[in-house]
N, C-alpha and C positions, 0 to 999 in steps of 0.2 A: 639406371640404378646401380651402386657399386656394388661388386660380387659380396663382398661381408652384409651386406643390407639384407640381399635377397635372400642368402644362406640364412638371417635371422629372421626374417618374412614367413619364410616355408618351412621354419619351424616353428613360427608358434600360430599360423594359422589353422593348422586341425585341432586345436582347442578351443577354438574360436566357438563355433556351433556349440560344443557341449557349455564353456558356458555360458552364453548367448539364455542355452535352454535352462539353463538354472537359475541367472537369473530374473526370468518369465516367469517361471514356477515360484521362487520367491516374493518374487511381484505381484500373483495372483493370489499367495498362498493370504487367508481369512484367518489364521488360529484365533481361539476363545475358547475362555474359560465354559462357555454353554454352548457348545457345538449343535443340540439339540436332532441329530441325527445318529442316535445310537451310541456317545461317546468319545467318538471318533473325530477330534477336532480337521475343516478341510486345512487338505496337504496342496490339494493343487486344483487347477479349473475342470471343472470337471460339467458337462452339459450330456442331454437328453440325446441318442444318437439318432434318435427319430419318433416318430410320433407312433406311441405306444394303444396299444388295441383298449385299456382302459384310462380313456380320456383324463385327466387330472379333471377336478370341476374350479371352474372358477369360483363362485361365490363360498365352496367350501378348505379351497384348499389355495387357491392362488391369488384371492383377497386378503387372506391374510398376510403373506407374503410380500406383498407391494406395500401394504400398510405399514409392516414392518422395518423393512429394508427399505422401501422407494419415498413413500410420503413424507418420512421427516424434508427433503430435499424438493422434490418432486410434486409440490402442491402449490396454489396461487402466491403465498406469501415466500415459497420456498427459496434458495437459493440457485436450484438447476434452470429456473426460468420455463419447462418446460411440464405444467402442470400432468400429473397422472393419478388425478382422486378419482375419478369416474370410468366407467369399462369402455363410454366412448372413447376416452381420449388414450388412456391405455391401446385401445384396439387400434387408434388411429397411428399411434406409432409401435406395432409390433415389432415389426423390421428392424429396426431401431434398438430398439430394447431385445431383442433376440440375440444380436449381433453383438452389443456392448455386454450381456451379463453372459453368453457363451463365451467370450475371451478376458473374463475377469476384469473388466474395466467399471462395471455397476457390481454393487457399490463401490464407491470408491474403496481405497484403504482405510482410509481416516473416517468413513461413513459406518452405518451400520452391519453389522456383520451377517449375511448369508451364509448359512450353512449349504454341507454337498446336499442334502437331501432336497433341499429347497430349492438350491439352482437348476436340480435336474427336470424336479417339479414344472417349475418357470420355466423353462427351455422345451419340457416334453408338451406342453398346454401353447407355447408360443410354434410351435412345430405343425401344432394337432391344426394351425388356424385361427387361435385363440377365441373356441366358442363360446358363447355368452350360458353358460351350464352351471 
């Protein structure tokens, strides 16, 4: 590599990472007009750091949640291909779904909008084992 190349290299790779990191964070970021968690439209991905001593319940707090966000997409006629109307089939792909809505990839951008309170919701209930509660 010529000396002027590398000199340009090695400057501007330590900007690299930050913004790398920004924009991920823009990428994840959900803004709306109904944030529906206190006001506070999300800023960034944000998930459950682990499975909290008061289990989320499913049928009162994390059914509405996937109906909201996941079924328009996510159901037999849907376009994800991969139905999630039933707690079988939810539970059967926890993993899955754990993984995709902790790095902001469910919803999509263009999909319905998941608030922070909701995703923590859904990540601390997918954490917990996703019990049938």
């Amino acid at each position: 590599m010529h000396r002027s190349a590398r000199a340009a290299c090695s400057k501007a790779l330590p900007w690299l990472p930050v913004a790398l990191a920004a924009a991920f964070a823009i990428a994840c970021s959900n803004a709306s007009d109904d944030p529906g968690d206190g006001g506070t439209p999300p800023s960034s991905c944000v998930s459950a750091p682990s499975c909290p001593a008061q289990v989320p319940s499913y049928k009162t707090e994390i059914l509405p949640i996937l109906q909201q966000a996941c079924i328009t997409c996510h159901s037999p006629d849907g376009s994800a291909g991969r139905p999630e109307n039933t707690y079988a089939e939810v539970y059967s792909q926890r993993g899955s779904i754990l993984s995709q809505v902790a790095i902001c990839q469910m919803p999509p951008l263009n999909g319905p909008v998941m608030s922070n309170a909701q995703r923590v919701a859904l990540t601390a209930w997918l954490k917990c084992g996703a019990p049938n509660n």
